[in-house]
N, C-alpha and C positions, 0 to 999 in steps of 0.2 A: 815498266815498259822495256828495259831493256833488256830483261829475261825472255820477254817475247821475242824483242829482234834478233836473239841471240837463239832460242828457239827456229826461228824460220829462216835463220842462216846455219843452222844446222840440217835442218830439211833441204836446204836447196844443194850444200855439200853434198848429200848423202842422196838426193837423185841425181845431179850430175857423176858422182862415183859410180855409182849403180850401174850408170847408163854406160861409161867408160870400160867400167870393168866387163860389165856384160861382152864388149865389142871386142876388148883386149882375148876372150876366153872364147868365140865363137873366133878368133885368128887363127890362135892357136890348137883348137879342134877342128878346123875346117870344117865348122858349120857355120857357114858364110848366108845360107839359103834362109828366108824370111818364113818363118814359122809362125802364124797366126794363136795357134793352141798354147806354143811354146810364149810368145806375148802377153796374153789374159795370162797362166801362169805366171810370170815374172813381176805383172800390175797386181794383181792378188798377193804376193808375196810380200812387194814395196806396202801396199795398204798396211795392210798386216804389220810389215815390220816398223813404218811411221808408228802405226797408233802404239805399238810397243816401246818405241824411242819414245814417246810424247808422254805416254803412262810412266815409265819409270823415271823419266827425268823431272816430271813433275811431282810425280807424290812419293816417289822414292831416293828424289834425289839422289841416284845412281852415278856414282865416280869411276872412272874408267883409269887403269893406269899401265902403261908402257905398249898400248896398241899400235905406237909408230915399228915396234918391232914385227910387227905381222907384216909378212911379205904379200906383195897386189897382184900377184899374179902367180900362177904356175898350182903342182899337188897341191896339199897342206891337211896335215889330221892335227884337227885341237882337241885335245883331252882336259876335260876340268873334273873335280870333286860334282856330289852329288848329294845334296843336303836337302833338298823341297823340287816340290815340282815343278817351281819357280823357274830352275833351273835351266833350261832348253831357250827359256822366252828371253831369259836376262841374258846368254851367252849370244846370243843370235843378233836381240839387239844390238848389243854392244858391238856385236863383230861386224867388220870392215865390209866383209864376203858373204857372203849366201852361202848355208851352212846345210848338209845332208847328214841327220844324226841315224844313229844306229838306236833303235830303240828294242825293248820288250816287249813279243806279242803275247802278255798279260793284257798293254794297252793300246796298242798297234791293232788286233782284232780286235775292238770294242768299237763304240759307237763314232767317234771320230777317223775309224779305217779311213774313209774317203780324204780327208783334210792331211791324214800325215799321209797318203799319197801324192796330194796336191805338192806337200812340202817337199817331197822324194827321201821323206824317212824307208829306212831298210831295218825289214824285221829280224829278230833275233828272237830264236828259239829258247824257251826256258829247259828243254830237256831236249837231248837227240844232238847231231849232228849240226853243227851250223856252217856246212860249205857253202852255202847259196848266200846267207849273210855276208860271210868274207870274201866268197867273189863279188856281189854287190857291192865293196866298200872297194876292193883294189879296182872295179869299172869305176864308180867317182873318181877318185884318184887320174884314173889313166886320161880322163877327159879334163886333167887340171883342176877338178874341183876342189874343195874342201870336204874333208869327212869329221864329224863329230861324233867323240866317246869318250861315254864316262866308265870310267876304267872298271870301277867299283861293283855295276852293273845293277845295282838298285839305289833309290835313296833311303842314305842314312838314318836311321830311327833316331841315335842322340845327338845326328849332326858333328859326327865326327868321323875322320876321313877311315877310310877300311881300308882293307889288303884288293892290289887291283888284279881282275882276270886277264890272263896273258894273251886273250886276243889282241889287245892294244901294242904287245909285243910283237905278235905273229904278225902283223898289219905293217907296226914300222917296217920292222927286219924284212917280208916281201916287198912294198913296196918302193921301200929306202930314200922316203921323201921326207923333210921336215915334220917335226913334230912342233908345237905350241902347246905348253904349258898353262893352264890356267885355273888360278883360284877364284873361284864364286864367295863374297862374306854377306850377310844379312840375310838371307832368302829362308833361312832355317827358322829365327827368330821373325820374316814374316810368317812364312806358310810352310811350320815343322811337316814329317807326314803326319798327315791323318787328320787333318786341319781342312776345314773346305772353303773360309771367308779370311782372306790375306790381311796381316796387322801391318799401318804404315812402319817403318823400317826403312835406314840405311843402307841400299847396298854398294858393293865394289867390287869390279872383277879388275884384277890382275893379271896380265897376260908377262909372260918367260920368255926368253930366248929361245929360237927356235933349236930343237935339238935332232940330231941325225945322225944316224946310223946305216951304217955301210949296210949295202944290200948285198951280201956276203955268204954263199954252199955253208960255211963252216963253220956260221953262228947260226945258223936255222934249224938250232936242236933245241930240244928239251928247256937245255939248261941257260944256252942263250936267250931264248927265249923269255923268259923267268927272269934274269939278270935288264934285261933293259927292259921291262913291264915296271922293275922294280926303280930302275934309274927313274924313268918317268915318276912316277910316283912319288919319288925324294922329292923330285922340283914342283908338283903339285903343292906339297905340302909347306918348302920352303915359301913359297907364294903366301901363304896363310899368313906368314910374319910380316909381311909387305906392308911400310908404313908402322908399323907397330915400336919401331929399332929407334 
């Protein structure tokens, strides 16, 4: 009984925040104006991300740790590892905010297109140019959102972290807003790739100190670029050790 009450005092937390933060982030964009479409969007969303807090907290027994560090307002791009496909549903959950990931249109064009527009995922080409992609993530940003990337840009086949693509650098260093760190653990051992029915499993996401970096002419090269894709990355991976020490 008391996982229930503690259950549906978590729900009632997480639509009062919702509803707050909603109000705090239409302040701060001056979109003050009652958007009906924007509404049923935001109710779809909540649905969605309840029965996802309810799913993992009950058969995944999902542990959150250091989320008081995520800031309630204003930019924010969280970068986690990327081990199962799990992945997207368990950060989102877990996170404070309503989250705009960057995704591959491998699966972005498939049969779900319409649902990650619902979400306001932004496609990412697998070949070619990706300027529409990065200026879709610096408009998140500019409207105070949150943007989600996983550095790595696919998930890991042995579930081990890989070398990250430097957009998550190009994104910091233009935009020059907080980053958040985040390690994802269990989702691999539930739903490795290439897996279609999820085994119950432990998980826990870890969330880092938000990291920043000056939006600076004179690190917006190459090699800067490169240099904090890789910082990021460090603390991705230190997160892994989280609880382990």
């Amino acid at each position: 009984m008391r996982g229930i009450f503690r259950i549906k005092s978590g729900f009632y937390k997480l639509l009062l925040y919702t509803d707050t933060q909603r109000k705090m982030d239409n302040l701060q964009t001056g979109q003050n104006n009652f958007s009906p479409l924007s509404f049923l969007n935001n109710c779809f969303f909540f649905v969605l991300k309840a029965i996802g807090v309810f799913t993992l907290k009950i058969f995944f027994h999902t542990q959150v740790e250091l989320r008081e560090k995520i800031p309630t307002k204003g930019p924010l791009i969280v970068a986690a590892n990327h081990f199962s496909y799990m992945d997207p549903i368990v950060l989102q959950s877990m996170f404070p905010r309503r989250i705009s990931f960057m995704m591959t249109e491998l699966y972005y064009e498939g049969r779900g297109k319409w649902l990650f527009k619902l979400l306001h995922c932004i496609c990412v080409k697998e070949e070619g140019s990706n300027i529409a992609a990065l200026k879709g993530g610096i408009e998140v940003l500019k409207k105070n959102g949150v943007l989600g990337i996983f550095p790595e840009g696919g998930v890991s086949k042995e579930g081990r972290l890989q070398e990250g693509n430097p957009g998550i650098g190009f994104l910091a260093i233009k935009s020059g807003v907080p980053v958040i760190p985040a390690f994802i653990s269990g989702t691999y051992k539930a739903l490795p790739k290439g897996a279609k029915i999820p085994k119950i499993s432990r998980l826990k996401v870890a969330f880092g100190k938000p990291m920043i970096f000056k939006s600076m002419n004179e690190k917006a090269t190459k090699k800067g670029i490169v240099e904090v894709t890789r910082q990021i990355m460090e603390q991705i991976e230190a997160l892994s050790f989280s609880g382990k020490r």
